[in-house]
N, CA, C and O atoms as a GROMACS GRO file, in nm:
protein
  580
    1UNK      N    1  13.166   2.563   3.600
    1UNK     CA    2  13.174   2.648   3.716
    1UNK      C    3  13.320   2.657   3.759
    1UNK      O    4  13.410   2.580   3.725
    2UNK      N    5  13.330   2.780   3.854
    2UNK     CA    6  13.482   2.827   3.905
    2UNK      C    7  13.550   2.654   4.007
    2UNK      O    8  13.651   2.586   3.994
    3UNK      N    9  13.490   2.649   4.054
    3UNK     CA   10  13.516   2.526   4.136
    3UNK      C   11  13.439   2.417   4.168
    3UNK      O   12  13.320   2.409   4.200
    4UNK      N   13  13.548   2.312   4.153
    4UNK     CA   14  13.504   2.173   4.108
    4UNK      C   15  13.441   2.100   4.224
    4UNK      O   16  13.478   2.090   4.341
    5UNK      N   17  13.287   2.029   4.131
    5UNK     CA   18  13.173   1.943   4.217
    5UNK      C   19  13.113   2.090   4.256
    5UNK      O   20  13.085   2.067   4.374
    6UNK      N   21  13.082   2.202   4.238
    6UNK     CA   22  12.978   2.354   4.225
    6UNK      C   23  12.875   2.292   4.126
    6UNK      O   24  12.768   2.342   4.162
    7UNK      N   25  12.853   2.216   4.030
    7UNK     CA   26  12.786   2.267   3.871
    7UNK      C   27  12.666   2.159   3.930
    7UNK      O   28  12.681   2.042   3.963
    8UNK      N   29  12.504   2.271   3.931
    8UNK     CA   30  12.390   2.222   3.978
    8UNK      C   31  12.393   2.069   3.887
    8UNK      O   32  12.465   2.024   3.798
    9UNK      N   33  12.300   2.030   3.946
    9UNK     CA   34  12.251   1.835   3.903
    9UNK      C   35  12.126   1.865   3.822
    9UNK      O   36  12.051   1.949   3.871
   10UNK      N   37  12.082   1.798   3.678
   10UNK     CA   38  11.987   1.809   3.630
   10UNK      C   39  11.920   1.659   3.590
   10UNK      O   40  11.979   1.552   3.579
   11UNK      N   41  11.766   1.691   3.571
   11UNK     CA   42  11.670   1.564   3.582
   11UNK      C   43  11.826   1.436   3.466
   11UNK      O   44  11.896   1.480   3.375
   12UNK      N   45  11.826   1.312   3.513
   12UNK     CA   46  11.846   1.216   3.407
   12UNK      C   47  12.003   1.192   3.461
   12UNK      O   48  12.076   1.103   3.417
   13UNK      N   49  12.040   1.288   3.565
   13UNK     CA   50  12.252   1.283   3.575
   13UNK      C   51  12.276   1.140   3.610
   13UNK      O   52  12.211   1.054   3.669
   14UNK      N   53  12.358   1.142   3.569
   14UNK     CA   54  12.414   0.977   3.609
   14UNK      C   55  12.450   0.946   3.715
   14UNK      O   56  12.539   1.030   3.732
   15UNK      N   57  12.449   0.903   3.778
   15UNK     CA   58  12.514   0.812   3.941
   15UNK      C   59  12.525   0.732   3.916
   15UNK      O   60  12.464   0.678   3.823
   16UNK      N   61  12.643   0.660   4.014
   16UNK     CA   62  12.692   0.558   4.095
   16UNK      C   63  12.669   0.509   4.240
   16UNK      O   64  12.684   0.590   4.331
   17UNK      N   65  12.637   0.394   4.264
   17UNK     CA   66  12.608   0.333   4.376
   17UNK      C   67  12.785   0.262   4.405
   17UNK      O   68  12.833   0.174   4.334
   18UNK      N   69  12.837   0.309   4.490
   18UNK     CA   70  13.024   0.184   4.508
   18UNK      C   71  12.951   0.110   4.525
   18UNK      O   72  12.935   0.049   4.419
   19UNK      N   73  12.871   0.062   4.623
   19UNK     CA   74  12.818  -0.139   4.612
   19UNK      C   75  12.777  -0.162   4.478
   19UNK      O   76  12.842  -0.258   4.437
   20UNK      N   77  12.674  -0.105   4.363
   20UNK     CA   78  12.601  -0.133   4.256
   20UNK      C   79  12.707  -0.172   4.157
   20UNK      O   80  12.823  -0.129   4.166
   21UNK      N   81  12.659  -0.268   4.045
   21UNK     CA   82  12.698  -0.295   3.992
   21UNK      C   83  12.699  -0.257   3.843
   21UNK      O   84  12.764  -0.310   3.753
   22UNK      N   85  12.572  -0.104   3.833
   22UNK     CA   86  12.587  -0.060   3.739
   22UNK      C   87  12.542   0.102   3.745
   22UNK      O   88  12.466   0.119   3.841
   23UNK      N   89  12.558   0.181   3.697
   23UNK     CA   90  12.543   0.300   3.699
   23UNK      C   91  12.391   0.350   3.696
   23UNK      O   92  12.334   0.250   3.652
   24UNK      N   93  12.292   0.450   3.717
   24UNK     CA   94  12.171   0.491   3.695
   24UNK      C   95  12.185   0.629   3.701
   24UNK      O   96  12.287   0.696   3.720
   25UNK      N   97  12.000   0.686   3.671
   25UNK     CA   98  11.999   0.800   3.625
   25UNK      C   99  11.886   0.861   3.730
   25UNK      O  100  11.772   0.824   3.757
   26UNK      N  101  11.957   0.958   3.772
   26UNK     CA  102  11.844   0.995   3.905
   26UNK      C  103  11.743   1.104   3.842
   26UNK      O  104  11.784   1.200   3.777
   27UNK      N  105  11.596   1.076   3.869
   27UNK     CA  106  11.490   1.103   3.843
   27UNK      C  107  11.432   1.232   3.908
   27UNK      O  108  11.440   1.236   4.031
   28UNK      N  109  11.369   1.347   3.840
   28UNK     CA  110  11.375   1.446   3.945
   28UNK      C  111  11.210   1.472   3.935
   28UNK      O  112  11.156   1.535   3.844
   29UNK      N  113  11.150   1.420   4.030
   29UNK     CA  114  11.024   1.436   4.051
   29UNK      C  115  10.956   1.536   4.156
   29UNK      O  116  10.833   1.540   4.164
   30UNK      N  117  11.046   1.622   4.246
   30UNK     CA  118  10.982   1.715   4.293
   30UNK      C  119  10.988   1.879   4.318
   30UNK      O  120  10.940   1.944   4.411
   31UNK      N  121  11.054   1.914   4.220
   31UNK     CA  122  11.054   2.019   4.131
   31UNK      C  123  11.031   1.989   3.997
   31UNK      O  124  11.096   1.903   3.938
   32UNK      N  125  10.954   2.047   3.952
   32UNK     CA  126  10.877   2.112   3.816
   32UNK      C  127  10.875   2.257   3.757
   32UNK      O  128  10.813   2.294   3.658
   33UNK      N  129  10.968   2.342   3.851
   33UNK     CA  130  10.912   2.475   3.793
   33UNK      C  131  11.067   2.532   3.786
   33UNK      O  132  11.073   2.651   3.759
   34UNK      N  133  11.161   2.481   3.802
   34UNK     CA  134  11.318   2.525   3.782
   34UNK      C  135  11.407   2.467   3.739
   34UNK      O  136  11.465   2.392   3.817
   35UNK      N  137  11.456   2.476   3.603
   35UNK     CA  138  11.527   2.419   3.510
   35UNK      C  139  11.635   2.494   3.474
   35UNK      O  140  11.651   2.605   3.525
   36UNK      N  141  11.724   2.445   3.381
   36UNK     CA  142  11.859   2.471   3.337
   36UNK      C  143  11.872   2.422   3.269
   36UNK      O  144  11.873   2.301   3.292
   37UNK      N  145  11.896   2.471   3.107
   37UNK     CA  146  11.924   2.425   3.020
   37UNK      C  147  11.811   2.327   2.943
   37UNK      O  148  11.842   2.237   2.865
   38UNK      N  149  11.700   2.356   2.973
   38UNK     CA  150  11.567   2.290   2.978
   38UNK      C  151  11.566   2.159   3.022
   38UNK      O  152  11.533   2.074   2.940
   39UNK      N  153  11.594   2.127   3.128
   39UNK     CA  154  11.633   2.005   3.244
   39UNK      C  155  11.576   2.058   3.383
   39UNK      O  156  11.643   2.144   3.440
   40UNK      N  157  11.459   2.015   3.440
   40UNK     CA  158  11.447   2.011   3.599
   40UNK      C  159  11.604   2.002   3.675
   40UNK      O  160  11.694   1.926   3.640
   41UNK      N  161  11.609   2.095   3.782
   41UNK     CA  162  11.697   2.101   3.858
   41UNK      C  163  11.679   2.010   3.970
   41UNK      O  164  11.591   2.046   4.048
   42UNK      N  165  11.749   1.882   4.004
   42UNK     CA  166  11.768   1.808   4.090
   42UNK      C  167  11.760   1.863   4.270
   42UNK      O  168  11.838   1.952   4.305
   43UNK      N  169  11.653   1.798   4.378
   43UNK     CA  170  11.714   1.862   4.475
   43UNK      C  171  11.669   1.708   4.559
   43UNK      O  172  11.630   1.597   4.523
   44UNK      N  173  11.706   1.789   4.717
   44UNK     CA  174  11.749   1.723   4.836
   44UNK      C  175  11.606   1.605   4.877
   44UNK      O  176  11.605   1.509   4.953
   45UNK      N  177  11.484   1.671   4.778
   45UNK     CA  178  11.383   1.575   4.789
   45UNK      C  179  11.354   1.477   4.682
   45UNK      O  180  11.266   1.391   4.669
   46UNK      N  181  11.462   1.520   4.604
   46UNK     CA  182  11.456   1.384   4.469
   46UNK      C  183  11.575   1.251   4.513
   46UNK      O  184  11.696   1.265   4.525
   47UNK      N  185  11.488   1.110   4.532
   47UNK     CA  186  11.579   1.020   4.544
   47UNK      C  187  11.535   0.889   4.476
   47UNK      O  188  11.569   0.783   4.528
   48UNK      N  189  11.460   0.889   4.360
   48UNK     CA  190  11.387   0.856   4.286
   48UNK      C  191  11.505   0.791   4.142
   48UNK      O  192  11.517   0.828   4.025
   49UNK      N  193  11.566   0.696   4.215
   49UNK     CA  194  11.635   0.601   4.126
   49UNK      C  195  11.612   0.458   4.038
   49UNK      O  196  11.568   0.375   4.117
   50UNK      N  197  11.624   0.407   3.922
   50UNK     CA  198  11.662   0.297   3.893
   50UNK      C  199  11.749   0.201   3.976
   50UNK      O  200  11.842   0.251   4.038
   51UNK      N  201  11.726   0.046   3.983
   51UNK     CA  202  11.839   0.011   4.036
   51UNK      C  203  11.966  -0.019   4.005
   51UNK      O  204  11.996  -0.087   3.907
   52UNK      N  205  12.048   0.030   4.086
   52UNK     CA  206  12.177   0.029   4.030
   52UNK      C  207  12.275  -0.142   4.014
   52UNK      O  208  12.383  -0.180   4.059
   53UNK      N  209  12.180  -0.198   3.936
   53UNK     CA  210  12.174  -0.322   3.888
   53UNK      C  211  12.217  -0.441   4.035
   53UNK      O  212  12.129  -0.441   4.120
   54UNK      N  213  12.330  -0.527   4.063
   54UNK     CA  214  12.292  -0.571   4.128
   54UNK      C  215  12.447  -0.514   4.279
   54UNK      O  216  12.553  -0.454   4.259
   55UNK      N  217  12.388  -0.566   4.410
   55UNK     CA  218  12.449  -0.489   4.526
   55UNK      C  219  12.514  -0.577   4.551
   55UNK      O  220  12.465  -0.689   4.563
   56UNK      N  221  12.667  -0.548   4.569
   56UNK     CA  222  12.777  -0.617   4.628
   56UNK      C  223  12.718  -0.682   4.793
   56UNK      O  224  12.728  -0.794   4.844
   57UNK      N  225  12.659  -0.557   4.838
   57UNK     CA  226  12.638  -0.610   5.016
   57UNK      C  227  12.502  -0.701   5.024
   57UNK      O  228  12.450  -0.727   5.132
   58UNK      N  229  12.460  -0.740   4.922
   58UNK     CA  230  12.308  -0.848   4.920
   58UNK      C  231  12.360  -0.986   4.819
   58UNK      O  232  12.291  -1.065   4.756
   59UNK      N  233  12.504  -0.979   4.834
   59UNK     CA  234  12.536  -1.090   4.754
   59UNK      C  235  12.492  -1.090   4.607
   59UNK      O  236  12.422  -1.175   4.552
   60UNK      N  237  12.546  -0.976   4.553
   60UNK     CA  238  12.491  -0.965   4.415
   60UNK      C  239  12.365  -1.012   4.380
   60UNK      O  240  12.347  -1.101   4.298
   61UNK      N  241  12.275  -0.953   4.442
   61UNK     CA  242  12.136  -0.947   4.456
   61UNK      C  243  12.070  -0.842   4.372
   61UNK      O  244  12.139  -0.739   4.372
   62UNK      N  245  11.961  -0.831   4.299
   62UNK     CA  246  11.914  -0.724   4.244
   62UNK      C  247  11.914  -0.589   4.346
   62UNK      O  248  11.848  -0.601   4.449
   63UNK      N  249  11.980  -0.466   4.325
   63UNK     CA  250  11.965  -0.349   4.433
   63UNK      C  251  11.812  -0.260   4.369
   63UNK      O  252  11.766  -0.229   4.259
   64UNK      N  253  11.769  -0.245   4.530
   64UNK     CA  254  11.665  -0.174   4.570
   64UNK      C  255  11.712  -0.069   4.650
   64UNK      O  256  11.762  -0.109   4.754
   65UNK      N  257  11.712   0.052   4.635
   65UNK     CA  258  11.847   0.165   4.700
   65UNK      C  259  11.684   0.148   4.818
   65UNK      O  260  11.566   0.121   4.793
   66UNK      N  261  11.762   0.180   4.944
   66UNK     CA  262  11.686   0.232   5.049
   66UNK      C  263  11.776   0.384   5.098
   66UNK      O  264  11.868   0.370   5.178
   67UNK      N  265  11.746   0.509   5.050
   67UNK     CA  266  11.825   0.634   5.051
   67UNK      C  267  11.771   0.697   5.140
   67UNK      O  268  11.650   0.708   5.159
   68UNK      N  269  11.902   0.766   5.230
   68UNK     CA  270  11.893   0.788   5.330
   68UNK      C  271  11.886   0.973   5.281
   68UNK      O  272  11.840   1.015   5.175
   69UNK      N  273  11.940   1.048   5.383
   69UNK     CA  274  11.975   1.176   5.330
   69UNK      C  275  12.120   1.244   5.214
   69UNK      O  276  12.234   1.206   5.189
   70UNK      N  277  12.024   1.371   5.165
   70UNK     CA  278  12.173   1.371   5.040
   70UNK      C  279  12.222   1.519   5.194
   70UNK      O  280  12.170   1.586   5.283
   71UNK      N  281  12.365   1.488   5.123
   71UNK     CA  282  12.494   1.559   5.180
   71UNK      C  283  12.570   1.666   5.069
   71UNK      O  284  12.605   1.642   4.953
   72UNK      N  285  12.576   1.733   5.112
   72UNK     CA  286  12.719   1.802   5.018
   72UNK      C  287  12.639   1.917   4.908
   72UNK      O  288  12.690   1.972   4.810
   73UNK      N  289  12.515   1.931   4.954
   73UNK     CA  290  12.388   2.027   4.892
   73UNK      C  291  12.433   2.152   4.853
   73UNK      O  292  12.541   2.182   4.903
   74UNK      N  293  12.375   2.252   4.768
   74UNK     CA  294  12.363   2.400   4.801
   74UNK      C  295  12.261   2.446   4.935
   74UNK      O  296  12.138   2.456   4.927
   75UNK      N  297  12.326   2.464   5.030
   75UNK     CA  298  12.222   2.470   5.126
   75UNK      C  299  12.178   2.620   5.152
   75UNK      O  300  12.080   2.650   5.219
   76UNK      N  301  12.260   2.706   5.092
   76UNK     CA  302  12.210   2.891   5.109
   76UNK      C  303  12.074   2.923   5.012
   76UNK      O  304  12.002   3.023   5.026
   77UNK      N  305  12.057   2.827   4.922
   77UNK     CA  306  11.923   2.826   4.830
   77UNK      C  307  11.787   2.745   4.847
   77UNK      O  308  11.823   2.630   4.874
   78UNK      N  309  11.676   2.748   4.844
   78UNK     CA  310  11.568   2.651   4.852
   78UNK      C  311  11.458   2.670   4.743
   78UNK      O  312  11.395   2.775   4.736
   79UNK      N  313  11.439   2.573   4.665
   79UNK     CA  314  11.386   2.576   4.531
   79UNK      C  315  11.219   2.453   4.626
   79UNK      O  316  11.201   2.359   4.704
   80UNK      N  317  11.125   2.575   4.516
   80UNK     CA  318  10.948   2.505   4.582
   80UNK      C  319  10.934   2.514   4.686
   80UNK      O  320  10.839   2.582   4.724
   81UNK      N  321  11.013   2.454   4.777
   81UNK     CA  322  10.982   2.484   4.924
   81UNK      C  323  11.103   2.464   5.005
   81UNK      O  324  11.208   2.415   4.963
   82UNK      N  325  11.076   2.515   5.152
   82UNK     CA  326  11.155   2.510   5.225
   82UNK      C  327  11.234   2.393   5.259
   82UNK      O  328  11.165   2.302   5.304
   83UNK      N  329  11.338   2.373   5.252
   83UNK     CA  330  11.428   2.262   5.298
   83UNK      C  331  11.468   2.170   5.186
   83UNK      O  332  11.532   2.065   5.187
   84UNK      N  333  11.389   2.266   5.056
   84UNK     CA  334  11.429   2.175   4.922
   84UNK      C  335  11.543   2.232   4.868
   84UNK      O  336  11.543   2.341   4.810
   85UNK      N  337  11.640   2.161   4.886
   85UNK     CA  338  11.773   2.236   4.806
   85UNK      C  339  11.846   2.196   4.707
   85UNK      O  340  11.864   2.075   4.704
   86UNK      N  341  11.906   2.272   4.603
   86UNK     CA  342  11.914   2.184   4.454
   86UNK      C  343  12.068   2.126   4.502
   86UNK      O  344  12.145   2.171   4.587
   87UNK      N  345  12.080   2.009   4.411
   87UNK     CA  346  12.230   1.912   4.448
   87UNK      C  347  12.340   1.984   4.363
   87UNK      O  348  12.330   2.073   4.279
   88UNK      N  349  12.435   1.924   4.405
   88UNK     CA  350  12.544   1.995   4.334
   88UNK      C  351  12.580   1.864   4.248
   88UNK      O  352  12.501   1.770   4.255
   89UNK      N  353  12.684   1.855   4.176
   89UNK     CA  354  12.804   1.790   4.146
   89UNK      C  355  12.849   1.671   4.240
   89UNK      O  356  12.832   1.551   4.222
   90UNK      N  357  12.920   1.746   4.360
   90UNK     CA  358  12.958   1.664   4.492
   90UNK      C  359  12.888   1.643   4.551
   90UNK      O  360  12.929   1.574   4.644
   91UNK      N  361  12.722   1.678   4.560
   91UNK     CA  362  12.610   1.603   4.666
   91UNK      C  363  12.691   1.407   4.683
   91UNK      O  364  12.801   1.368   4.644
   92UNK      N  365  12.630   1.363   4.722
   92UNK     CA  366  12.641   1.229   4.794
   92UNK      C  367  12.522   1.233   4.885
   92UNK      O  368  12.473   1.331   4.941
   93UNK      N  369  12.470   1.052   4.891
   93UNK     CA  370  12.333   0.995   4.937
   93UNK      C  371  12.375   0.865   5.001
   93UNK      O  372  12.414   0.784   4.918
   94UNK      N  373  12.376   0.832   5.101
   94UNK     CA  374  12.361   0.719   5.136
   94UNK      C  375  12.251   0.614   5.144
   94UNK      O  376  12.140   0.636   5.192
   95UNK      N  377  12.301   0.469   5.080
   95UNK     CA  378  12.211   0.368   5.071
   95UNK      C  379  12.184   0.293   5.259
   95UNK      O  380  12.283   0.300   5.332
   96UNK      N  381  12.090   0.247   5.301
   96UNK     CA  382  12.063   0.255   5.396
   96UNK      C  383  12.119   0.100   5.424
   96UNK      O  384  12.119   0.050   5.537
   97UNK      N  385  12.179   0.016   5.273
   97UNK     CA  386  12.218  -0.109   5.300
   97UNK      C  387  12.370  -0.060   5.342
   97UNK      O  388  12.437  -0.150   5.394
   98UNK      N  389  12.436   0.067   5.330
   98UNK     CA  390  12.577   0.060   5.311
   98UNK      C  391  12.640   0.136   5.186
   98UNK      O  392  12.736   0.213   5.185
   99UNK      N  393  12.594   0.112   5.128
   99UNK     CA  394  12.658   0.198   4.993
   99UNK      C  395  12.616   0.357   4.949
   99UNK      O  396  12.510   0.416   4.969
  100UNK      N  397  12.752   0.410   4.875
  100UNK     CA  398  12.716   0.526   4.894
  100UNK      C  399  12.668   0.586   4.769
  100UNK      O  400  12.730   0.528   4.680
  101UNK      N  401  12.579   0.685   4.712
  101UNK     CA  402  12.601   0.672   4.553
  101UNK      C  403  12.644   0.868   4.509
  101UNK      O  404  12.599   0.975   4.550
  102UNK      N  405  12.715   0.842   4.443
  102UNK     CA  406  12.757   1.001   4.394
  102UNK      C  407  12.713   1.031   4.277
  102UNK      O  408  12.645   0.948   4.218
  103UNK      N  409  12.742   1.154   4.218
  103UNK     CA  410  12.717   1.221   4.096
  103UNK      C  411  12.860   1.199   4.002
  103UNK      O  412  12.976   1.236   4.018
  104UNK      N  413  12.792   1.123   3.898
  104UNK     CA  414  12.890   1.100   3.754
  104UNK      C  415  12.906   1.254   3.652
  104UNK      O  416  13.003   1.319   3.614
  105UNK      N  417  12.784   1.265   3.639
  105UNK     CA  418  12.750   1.342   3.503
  105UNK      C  419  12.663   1.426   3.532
  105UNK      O  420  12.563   1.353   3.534
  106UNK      N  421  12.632   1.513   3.554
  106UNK     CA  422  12.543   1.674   3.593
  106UNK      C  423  12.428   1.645   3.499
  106UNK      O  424  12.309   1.662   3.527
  107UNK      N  425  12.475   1.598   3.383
  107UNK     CA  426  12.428   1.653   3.230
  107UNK      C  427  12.394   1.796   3.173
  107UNK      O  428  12.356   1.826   3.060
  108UNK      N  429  12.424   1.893   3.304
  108UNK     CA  430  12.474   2.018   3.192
  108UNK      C  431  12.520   2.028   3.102
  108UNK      O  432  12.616   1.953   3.081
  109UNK      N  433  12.481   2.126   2.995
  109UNK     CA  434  12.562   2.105   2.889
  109UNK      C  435  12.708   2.183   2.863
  109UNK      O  436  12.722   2.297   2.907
  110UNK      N  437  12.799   2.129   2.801
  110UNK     CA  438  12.913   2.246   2.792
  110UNK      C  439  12.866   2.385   2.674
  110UNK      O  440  12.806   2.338   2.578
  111UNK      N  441  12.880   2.522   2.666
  111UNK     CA  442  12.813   2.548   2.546
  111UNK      C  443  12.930   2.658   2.538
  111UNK      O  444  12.933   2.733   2.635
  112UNK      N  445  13.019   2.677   2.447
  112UNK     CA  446  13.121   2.727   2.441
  112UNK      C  447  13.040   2.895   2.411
  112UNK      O  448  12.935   2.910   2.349
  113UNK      N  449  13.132   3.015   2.480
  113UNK     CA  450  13.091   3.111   2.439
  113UNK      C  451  13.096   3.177   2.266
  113UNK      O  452  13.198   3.145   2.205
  114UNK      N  453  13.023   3.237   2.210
  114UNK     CA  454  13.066   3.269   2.049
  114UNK      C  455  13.162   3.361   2.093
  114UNK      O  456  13.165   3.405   2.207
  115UNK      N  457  13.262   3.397   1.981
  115UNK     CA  458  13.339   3.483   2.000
  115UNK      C  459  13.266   3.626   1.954
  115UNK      O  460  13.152   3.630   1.908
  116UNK      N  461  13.333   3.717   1.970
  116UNK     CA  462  13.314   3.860   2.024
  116UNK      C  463  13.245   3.916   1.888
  116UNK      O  464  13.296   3.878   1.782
  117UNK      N  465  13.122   4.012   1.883
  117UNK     CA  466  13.092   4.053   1.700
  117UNK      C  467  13.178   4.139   1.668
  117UNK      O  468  13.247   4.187   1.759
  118UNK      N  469  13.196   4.176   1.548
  118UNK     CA  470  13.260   4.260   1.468
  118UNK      C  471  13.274   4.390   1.525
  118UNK      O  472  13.362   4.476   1.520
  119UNK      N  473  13.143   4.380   1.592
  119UNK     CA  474  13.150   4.574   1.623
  119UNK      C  475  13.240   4.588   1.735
  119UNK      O  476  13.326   4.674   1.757
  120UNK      N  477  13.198   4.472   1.813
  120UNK     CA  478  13.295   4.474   1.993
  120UNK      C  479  13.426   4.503   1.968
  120UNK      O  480  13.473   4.600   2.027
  121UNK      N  481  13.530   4.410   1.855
  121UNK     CA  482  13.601   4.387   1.813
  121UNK      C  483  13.710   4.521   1.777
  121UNK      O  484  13.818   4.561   1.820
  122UNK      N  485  13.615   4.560   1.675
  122UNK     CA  486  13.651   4.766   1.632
  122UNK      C  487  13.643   4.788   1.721
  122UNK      O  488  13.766   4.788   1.725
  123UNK      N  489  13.610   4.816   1.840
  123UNK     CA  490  13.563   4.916   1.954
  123UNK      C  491  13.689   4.900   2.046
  123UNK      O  492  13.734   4.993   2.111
  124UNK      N  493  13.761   4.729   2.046
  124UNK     CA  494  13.876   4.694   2.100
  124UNK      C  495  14.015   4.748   2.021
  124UNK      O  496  14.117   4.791   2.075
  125UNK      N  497  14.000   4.740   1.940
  125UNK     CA  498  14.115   4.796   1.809
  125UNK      C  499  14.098   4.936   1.882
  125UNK      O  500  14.173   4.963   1.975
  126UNK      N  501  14.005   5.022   1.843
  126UNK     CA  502  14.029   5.155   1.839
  126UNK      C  503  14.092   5.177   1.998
  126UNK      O  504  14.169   5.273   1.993
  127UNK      N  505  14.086   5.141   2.088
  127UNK     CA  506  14.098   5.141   2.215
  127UNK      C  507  14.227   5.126   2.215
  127UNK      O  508  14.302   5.216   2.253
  128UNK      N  509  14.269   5.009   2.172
  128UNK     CA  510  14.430   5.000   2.182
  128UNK      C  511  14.486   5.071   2.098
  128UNK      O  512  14.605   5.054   2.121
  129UNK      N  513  14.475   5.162   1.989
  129UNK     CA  514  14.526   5.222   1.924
  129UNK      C  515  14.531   5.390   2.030
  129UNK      O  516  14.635   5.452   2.053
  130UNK      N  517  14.426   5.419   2.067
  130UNK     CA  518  14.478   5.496   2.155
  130UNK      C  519  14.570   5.525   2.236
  130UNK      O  520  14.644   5.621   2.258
  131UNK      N  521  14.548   5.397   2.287
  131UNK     CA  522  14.630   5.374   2.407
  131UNK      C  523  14.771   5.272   2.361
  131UNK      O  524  14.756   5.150   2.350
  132UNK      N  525  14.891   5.331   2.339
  132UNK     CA  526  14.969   5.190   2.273
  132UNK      C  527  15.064   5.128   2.365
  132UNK      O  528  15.157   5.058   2.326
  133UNK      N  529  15.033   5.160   2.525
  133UNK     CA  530  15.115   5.126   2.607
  133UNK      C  531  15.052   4.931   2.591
  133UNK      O  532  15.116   4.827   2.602
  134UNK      N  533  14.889   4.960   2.559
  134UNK     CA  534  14.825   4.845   2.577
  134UNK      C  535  14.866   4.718   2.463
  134UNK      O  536  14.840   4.598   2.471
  135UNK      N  537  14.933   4.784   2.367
  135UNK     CA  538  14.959   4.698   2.250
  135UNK      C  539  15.118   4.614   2.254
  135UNK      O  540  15.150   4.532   2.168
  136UNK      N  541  15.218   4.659   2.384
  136UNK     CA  542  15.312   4.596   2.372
  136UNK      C  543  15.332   4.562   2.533
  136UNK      O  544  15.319   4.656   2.612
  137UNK      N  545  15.364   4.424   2.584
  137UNK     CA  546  15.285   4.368   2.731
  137UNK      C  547  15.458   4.422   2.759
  137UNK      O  548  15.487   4.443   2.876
  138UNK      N  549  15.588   4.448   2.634
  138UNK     CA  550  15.687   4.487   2.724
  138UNK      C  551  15.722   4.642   2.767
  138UNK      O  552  15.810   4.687   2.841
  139UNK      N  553  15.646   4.690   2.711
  139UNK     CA  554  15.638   4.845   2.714
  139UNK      C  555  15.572   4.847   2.891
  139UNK      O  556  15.618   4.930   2.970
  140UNK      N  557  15.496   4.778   2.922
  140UNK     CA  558  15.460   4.817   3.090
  140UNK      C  559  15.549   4.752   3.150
  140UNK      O  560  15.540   4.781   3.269
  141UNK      N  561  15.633   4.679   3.132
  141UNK     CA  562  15.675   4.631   3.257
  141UNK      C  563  15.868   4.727   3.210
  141UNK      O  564  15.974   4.697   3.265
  142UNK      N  565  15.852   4.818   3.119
  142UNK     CA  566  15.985   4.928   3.097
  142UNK      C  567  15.994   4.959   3.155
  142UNK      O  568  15.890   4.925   3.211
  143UNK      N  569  16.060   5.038   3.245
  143UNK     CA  570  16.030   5.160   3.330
  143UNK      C  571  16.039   5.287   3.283
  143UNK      O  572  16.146   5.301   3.224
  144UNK      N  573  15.972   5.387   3.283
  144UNK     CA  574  15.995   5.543   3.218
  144UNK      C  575  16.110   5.589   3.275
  144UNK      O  576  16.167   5.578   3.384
  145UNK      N  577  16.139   5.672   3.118
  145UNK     CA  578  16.251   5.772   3.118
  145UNK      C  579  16.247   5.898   3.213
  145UNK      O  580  16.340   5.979   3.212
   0.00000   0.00000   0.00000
């Protein structure tokens, strides 16, 4: 996406807990019917984590997230129902012990565009051959005779 922490959250993305002592994969259990990239799209009612092994603020204690509300949402959209909104990138959740946990990894995939077919290609040639102001970038900035 054009700008960074925009790119939706899909079922499995990785997080971080700062208190936890190890990373997890947030679970998207309440949407079922909107995906990307054949991945459930993460939202504001999924908080359905592993624990993020053990919590600095319980004395390195096994963590049990107690999650409060997510922040930093697409909030102009609502996916299933009202007030369900898919996470971004930069969403953030607070643990109710103190800790905060963010988004690592979207798991979108990167998928590079193919380049252009053969025909597009001719269709660009012939274009600039028409036109040959387009074929030399110092010919526009000349000034006419």
């Amino acid at each position: 996406m054009s700008q960074t922490g925009q790119e939706y959250v899909c079922h499995g993305a990785i997080c971080r807990c700062n208190k936890g002592s190890l990373p997890s994969q947030l679970q998207v259990v309440a949407n079922q019917t909107v995906h990307l990239q054949g991945k459930a799209v993460a939202t504001t009612l999924d908080k359905l984590f592993l624990p993020f092994g053990t919590c600095l603020l319980k004395n390195n204690t096994p963590c049990f997230p107690m999650l409060l509300m997510w922040e930093k949402y697409f909030e102009r959209v609502s996916l299933v129902a009202p007030g369900c909104h898919p996470l971004l990138e930069k969403s953030t959740i607070r643990c109710a012990v103190g800790g905060e946990i963010s988004i690592l990894n979207t798991l979108q995939l990167s998928i590079p565009l193919p380049p252009p077919p053969a025909q597009a290609e001719g269709v660009r040639t012939s274009i600039l051959t028409l036109c040959p102001l387009l074929l030399h970038e110092s010919a526009a900035t000349e000034p006419l005779a």
